[in-house]
N, CA, C and O atoms as a MOPAC input file, in Angstrom:
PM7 MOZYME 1SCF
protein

 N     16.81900 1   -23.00500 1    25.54400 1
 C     15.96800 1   -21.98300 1    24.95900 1
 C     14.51100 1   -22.41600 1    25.07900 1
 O     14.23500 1   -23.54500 1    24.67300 1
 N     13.57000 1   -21.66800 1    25.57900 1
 C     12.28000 1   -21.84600 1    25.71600 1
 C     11.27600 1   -22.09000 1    24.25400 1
 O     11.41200 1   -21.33600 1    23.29000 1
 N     10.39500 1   -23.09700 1    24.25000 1
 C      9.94100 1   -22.99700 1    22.97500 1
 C      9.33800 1   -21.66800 1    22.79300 1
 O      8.92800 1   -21.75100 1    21.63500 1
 N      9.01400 1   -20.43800 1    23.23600 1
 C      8.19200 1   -19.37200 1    22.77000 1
 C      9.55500 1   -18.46700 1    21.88100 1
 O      9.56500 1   -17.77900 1    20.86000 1
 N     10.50500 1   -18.84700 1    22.76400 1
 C     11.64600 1   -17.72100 1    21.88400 1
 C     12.49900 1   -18.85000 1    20.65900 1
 O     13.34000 1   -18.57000 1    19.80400 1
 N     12.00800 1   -19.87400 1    20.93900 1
 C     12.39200 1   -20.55700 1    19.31800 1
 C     11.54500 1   -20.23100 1    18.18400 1
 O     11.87000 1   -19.69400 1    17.12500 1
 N     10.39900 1   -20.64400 1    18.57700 1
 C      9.57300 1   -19.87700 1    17.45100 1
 C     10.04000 1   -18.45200 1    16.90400 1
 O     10.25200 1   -18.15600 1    15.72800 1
 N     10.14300 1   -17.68800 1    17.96200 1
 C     10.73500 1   -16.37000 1    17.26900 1
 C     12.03500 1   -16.44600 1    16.82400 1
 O     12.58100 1   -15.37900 1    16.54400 1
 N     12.83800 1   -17.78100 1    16.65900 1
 C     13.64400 1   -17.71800 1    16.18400 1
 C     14.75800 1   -16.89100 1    17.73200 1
 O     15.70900 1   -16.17900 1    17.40800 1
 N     14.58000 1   -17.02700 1    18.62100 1
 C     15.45500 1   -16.66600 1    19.28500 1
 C     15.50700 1   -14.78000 1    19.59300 1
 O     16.17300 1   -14.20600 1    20.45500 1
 N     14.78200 1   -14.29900 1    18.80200 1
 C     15.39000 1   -12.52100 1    18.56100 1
 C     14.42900 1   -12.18400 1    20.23000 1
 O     14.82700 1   -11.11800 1    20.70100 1
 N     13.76200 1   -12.59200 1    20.76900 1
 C     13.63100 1   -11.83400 1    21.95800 1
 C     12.48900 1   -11.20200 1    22.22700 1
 O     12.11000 1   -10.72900 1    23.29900 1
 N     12.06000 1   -11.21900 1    21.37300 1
 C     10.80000 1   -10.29100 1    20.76900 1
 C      9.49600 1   -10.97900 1    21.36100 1
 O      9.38600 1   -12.19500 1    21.20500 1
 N      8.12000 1   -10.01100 1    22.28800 1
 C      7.15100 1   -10.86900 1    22.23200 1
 C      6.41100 1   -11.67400 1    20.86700 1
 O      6.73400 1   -11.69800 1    19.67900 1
 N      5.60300 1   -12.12600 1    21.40200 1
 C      4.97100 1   -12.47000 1    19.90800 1
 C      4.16400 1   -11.55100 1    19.66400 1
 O      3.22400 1   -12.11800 1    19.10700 1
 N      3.88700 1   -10.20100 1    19.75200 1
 C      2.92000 1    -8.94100 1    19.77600 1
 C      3.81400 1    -8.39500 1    18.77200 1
 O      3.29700 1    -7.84400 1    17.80100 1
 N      5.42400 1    -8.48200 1    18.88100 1
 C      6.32000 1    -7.33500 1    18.68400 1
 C      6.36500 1    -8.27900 1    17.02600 1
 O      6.53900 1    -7.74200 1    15.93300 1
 N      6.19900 1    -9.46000 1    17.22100 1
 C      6.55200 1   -10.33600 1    16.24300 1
 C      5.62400 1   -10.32700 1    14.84200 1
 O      5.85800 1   -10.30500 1    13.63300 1
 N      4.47100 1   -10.35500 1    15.67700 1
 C      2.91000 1   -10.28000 1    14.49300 1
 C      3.09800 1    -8.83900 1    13.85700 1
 O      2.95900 1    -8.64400 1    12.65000 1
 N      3.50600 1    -7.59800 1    14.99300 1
 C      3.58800 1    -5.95000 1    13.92900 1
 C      4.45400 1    -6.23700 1    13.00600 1
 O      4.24100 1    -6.15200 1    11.79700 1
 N      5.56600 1    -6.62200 1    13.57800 1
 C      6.53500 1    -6.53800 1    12.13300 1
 C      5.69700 1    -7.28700 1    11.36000 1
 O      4.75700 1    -6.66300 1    10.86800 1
 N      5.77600 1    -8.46900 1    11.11300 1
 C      4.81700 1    -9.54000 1    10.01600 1
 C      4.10200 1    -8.34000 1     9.28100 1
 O      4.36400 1    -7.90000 1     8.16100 1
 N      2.98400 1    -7.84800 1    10.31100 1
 C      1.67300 1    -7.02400 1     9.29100 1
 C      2.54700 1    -5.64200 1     8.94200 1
 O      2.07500 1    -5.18000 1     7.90300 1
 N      3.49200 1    -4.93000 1     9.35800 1
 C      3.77800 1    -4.14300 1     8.66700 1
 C      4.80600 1    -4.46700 1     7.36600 1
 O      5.08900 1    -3.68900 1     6.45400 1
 N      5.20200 1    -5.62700 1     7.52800 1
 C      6.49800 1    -5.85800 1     5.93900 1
 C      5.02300 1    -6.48100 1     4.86900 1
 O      5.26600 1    -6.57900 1     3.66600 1
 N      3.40300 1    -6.91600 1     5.41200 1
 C      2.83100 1    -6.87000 1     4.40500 1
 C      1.90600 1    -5.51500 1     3.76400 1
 O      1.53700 1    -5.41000 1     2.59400 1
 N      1.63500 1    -4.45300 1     4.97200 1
 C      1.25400 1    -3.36400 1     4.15100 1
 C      2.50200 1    -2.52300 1     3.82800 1
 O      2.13700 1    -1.41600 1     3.43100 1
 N      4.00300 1    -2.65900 1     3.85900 1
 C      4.78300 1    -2.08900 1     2.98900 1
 C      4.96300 1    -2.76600 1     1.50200 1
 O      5.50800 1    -2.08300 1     0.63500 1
 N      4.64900 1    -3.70200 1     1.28300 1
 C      4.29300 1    -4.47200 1     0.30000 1
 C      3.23000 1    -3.97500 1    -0.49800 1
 O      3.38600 1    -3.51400 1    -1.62900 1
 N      2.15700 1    -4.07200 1     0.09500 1
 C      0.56500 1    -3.63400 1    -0.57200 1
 C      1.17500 1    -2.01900 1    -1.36300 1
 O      0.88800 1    -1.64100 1    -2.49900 1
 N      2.04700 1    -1.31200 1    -0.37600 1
 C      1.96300 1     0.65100 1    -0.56200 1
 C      2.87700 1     0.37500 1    -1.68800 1
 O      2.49300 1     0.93900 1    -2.71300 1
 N      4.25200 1    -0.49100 1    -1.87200 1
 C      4.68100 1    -0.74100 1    -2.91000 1
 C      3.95900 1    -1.21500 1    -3.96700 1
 O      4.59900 1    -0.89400 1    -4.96800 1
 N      3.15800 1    -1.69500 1    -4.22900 1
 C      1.77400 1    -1.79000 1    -5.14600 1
 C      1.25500 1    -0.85700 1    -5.64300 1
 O      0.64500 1    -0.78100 1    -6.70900 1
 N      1.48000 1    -0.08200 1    -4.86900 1
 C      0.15800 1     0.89600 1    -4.91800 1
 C      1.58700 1     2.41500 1    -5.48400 1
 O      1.37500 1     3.41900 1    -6.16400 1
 N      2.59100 1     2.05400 1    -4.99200 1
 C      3.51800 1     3.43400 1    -5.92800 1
 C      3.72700 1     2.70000 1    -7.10300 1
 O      3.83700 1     3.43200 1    -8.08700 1
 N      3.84300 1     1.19500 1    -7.39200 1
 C      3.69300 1     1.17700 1    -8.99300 1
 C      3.26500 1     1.00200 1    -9.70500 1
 O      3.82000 1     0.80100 1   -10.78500 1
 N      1.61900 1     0.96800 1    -9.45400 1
 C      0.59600 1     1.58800 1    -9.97500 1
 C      0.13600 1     3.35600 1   -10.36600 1
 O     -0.34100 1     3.74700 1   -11.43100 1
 N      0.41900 1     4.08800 1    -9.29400 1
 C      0.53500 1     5.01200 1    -9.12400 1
 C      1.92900 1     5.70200 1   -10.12600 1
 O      1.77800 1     6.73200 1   -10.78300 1
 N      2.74400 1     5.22300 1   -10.10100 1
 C      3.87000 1     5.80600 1   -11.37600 1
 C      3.80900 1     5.36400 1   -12.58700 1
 O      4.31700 1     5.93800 1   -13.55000 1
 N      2.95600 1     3.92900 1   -12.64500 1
 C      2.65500 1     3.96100 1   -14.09500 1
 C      1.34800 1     4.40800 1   -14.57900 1
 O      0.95600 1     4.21500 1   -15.72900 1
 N      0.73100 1     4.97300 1   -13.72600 1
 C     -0.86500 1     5.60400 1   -14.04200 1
 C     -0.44900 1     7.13600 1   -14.85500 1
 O     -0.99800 1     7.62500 1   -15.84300 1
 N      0.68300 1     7.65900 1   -14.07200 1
 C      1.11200 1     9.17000 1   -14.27500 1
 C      2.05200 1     9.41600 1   -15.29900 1
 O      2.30700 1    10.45300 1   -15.91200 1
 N      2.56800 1     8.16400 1   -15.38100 1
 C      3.30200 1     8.06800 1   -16.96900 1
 C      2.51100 1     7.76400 1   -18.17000 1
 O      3.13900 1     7.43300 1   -19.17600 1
 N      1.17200 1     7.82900 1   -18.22400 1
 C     -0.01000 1     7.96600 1   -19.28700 1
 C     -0.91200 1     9.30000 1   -19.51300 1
 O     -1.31400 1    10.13400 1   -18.70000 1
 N     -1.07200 1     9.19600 1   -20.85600 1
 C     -1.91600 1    10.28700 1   -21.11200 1
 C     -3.07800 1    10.34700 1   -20.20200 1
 O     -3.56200 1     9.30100 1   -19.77000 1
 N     -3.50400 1    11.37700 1   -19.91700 1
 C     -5.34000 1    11.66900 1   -19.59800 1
 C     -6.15200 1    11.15700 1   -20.51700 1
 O     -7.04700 1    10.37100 1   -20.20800 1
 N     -5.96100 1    11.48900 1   -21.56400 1
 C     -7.13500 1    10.80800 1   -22.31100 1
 C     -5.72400 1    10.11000 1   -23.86100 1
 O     -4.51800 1    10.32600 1   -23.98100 1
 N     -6.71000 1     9.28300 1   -24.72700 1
 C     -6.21200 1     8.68200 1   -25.94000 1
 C     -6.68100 1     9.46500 1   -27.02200 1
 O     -7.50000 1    10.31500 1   -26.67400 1
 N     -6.37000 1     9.43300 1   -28.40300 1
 C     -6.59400 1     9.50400 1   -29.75700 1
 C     -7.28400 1     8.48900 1   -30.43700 1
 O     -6.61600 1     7.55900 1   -30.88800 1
 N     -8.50600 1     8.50000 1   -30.59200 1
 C     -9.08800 1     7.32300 1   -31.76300 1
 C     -9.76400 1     8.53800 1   -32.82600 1
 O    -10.61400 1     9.42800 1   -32.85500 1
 N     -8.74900 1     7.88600 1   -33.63300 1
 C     -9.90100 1     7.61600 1   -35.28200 1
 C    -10.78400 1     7.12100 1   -35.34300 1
 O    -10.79700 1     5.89200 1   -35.28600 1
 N    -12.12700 1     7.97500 1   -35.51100 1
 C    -13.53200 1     7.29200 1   -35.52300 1
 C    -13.73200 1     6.49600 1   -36.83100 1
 O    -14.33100 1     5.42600 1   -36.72900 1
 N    -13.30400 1     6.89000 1   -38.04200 1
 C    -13.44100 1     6.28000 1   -39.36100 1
 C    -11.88600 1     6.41000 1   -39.62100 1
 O    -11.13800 1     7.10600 1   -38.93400 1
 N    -11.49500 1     5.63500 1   -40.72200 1
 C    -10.11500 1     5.42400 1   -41.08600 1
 C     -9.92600 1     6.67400 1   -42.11800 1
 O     -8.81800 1     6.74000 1   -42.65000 1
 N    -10.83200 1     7.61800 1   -42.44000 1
 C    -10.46800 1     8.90100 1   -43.36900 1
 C    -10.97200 1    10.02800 1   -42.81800 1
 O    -11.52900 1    10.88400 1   -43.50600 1
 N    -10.77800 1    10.15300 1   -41.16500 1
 C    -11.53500 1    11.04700 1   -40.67900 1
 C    -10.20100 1    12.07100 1   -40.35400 1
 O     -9.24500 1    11.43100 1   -39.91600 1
 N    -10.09100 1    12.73700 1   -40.41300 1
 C     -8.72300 1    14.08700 1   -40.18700 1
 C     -8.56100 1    14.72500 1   -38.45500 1
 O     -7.54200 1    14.98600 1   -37.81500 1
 N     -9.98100 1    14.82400 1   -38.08600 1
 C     -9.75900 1    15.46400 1   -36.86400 1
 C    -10.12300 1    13.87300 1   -35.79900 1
 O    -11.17000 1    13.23700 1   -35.91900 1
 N     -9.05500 1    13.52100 1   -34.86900 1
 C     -9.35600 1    12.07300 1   -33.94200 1
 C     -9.96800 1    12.66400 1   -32.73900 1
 O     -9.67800 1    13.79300 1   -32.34400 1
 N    -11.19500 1    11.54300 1   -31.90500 1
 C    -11.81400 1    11.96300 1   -31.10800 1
 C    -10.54600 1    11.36800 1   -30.24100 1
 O     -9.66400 1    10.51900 1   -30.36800 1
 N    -11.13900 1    12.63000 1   -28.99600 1
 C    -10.07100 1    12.44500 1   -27.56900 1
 C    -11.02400 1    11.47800 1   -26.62900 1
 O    -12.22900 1    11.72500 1   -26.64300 1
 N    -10.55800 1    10.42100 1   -25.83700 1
 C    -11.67200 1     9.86900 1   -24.93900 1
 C    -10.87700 1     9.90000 1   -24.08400 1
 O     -9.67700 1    10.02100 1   -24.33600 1
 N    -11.56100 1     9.75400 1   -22.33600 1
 C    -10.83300 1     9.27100 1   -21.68000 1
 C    -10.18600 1     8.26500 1   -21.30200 1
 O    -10.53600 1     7.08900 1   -21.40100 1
 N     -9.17100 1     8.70700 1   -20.83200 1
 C     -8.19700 1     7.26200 1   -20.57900 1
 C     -8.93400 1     6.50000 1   -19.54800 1
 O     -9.43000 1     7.04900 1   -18.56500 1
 N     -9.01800 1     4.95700 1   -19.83000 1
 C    -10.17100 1     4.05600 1   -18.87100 1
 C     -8.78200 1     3.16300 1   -18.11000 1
 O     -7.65700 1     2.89600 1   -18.53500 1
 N     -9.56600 1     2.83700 1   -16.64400 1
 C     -8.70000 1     2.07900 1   -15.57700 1
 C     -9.56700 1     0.83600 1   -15.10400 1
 O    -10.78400 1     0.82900 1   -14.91700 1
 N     -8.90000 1     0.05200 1   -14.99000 1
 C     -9.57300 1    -1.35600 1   -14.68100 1
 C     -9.14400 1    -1.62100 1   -12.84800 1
 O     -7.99500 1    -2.00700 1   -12.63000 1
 N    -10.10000 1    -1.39800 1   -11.61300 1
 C     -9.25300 1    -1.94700 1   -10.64800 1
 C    -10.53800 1    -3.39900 1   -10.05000 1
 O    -11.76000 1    -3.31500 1    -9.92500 1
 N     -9.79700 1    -4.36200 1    -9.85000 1
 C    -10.68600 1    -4.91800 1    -9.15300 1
 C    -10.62500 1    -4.79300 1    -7.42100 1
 O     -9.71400 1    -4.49400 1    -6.64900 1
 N    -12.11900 1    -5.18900 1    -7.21400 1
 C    -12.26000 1    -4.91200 1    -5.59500 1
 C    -13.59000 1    -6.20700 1    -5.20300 1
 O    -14.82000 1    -6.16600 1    -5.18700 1
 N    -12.38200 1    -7.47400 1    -4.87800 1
 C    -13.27400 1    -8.75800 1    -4.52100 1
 C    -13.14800 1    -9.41600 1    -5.73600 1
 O    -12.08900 1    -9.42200 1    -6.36300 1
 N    -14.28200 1   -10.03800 1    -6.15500 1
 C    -14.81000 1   -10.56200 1    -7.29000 1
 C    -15.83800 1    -9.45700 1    -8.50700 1
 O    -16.50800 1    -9.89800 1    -9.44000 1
 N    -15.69400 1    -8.09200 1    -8.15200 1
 C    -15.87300 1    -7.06000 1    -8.71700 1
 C    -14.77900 1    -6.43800 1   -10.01300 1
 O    -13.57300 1    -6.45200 1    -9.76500 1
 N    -15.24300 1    -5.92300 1   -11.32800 1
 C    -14.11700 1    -5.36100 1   -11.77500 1
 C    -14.82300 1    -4.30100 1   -11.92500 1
 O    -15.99900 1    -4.40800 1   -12.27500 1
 N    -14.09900 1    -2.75300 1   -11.62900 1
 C    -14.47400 1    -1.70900 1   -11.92100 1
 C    -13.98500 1    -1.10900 1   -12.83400 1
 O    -12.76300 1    -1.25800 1   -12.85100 1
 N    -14.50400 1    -0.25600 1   -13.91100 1
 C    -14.29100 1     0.89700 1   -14.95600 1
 C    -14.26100 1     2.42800 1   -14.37400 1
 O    -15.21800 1     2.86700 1   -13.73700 1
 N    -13.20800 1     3.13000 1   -14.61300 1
 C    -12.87200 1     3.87600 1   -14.01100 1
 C    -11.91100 1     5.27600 1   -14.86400 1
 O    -10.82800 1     4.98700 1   -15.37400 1
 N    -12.36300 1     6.53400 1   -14.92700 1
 C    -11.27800 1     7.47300 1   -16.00400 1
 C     -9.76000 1     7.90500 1   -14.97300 1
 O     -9.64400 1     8.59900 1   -13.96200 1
 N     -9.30200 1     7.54800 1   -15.34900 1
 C     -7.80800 1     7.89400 1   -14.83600 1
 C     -7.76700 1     8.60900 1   -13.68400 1
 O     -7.50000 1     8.25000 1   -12.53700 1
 N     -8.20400 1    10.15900 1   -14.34300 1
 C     -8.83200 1    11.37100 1   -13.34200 1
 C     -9.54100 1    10.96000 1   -11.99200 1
 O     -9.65500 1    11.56600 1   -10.92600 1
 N     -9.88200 1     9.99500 1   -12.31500 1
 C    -10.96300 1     9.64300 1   -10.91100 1
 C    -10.46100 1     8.79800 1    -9.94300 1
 O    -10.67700 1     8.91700 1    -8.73700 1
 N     -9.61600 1     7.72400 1   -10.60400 1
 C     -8.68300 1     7.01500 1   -10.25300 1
 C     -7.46600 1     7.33300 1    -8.69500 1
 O     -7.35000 1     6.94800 1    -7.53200 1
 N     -6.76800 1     8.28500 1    -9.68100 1
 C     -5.08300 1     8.67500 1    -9.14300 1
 C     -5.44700 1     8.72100 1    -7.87600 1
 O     -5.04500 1     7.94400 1    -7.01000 1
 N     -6.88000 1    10.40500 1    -7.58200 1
 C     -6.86900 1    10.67100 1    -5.90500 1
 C     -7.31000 1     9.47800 1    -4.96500 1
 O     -7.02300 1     9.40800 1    -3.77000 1
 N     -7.97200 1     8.64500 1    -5.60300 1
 C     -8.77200 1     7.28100 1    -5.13500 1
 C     -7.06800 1     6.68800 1    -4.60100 1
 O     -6.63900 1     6.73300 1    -3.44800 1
 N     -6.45100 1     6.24300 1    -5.62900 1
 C     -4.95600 1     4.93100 1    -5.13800 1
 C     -3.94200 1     6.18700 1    -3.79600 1
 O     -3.45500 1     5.86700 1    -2.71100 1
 N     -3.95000 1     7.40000 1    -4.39000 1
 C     -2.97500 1     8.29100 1    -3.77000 1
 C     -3.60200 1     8.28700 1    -1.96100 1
 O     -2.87500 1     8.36100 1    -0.97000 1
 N     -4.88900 1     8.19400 1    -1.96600 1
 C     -5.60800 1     8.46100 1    -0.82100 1
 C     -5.12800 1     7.04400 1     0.01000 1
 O     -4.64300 1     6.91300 1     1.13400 1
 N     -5.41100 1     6.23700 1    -0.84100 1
 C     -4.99700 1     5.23000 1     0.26600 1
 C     -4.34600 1     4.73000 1     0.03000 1
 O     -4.77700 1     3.58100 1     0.12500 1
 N     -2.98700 1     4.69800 1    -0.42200 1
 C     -1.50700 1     4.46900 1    -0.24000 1
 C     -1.23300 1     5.49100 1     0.98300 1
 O     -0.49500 1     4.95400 1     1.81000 1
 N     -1.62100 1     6.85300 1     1.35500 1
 C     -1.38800 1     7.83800 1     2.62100 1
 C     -2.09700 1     6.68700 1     3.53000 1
 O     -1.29200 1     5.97200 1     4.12700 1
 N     -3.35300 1     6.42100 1     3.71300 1
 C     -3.53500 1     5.35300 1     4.53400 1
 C     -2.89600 1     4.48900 1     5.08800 1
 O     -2.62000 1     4.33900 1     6.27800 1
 N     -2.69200 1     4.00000 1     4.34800 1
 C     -1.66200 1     2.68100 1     4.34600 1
 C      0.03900 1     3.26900 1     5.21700 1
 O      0.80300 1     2.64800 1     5.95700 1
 N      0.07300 1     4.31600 1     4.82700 1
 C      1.47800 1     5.02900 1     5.17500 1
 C      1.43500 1     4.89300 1     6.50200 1
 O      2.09900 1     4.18400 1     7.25800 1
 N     -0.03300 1     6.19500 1     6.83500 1
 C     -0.18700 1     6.30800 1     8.04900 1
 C     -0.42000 1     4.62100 1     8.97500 1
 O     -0.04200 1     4.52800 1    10.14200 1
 N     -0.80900 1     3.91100 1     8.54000 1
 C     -1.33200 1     2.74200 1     9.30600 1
 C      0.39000 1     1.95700 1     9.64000 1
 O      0.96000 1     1.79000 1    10.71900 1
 N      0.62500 1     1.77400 1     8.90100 1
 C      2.32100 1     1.39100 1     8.92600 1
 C      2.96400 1     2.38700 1    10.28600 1
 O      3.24300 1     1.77600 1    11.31800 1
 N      3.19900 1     4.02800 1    10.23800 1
 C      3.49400 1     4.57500 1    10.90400 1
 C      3.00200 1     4.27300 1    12.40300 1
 O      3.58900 1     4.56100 1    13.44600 1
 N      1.93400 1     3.70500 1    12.25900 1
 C      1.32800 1     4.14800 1    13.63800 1
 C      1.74500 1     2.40400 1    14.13900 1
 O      1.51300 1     2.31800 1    15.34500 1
 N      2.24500 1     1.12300 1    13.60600 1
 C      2.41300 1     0.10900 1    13.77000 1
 C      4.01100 1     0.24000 1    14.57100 1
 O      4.60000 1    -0.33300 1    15.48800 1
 N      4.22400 1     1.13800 1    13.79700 1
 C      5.56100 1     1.38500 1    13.73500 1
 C      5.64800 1     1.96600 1    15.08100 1
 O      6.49800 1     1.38700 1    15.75800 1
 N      4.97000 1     3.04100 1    15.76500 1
 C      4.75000 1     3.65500 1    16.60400 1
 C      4.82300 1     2.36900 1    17.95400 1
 O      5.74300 1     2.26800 1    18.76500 1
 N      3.37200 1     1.34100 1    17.87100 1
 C      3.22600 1     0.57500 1    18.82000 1
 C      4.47300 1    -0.25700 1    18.73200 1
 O      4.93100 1    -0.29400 1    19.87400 1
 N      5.13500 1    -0.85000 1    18.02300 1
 C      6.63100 1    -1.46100 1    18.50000 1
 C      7.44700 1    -0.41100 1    19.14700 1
 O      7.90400 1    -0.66000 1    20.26200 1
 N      7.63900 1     0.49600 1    18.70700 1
 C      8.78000 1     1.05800 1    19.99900 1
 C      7.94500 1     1.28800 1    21.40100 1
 O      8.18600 1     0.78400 1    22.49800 1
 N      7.24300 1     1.89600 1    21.15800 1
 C      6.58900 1     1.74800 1    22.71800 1
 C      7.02500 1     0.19800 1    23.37500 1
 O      8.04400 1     0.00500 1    24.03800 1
 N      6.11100 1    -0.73300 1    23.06200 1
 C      6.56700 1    -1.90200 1    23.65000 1
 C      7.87300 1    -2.72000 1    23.19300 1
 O      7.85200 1    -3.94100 1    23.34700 1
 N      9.03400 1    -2.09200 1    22.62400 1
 C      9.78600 1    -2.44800 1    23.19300 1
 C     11.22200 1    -1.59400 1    23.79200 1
 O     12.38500 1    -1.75400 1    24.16200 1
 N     10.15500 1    -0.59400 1    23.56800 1
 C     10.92200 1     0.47000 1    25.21300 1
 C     10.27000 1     0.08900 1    26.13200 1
 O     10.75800 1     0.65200 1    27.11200 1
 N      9.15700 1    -0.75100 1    26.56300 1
 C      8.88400 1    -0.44600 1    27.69300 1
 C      9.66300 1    -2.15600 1    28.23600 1
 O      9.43200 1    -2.58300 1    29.36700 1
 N     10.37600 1    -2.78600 1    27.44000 1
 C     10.86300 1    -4.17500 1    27.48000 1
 C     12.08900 1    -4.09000 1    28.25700 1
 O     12.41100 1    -4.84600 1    29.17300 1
 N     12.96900 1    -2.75300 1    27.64800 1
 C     13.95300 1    -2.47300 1    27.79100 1
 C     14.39000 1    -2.47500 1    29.55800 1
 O     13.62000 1    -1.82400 1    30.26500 1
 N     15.41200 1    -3.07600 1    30.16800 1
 C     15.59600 1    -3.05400 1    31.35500 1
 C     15.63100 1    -1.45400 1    32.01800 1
 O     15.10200 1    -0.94900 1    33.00800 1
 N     16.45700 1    -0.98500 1    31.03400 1
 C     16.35300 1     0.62100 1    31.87600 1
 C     15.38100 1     1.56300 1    31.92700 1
 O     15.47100 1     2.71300 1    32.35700 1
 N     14.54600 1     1.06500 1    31.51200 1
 C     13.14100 1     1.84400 1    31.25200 1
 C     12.25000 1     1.22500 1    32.38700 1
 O     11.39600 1     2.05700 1    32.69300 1
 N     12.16000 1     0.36400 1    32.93900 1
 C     10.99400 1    -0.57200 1    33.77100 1
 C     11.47500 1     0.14200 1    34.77400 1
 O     12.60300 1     0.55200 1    35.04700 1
 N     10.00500 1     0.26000 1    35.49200 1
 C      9.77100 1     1.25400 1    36.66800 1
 C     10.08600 1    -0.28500 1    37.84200 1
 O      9.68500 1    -1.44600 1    37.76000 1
 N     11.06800 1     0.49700 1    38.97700 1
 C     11.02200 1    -0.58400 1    39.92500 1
 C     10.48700 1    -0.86100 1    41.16000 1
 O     10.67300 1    -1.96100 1    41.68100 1

């Protein structure tokens, strides 16, 4: 066995075919992040109930606040503003996967013996 197909563990695969899979089992990872965030964002109110004083009868409504960080950044954020922000790019992420997904079959239909032009 050649050392290039040990490294791959033998499956056959270039190392092109090898690195997509890799980066796509980590942005199916990230989008799984991002649906359970996304299902526990939607299982919360829009906004909360506070009692401004402890004998006050009618409670103010505020909005519900979201914490995401981005880097060494933490952002404040109302729910509302939030959801289309994570929903938008979890579709990203979908699409980017899809289209990874796309370049492995191409190359490895074009691997395939009955496919090569002779």
């Amino acid at each position: 066995m050649e050392s290039s197909e040990q490294a791959q563990g033998g499956s056959g695969f270039s190392p092109q075919v090898v690195a997509l899979v890799r980066k796509i089992a980590e942005l199916e990872a990230e989008r799984a992040e991002y649906d359970l965030v996304l299902e526990t964002l939607a299982s919360l109110e829009p906004e909360i109930s506070l009692h401004a004083e402890a004998d006050a009868e009618t409670p103010v409504r505020i909005p519900r606040r979201c914490w995401q960080q981005v880097g060494d950044v933490l952002l404040e954020r109302r729910k509302d503003e939030v959801l289309p922000m994570l929903e938008s790019q979890r579709e990203r992420l979908q699409h980017v996967i899809h289209e990874l997904q796309r370049q492995i079959h191409v190359m490895t239909e074009s691997d395939r013996p009955e496919t090569r032009t002779r």
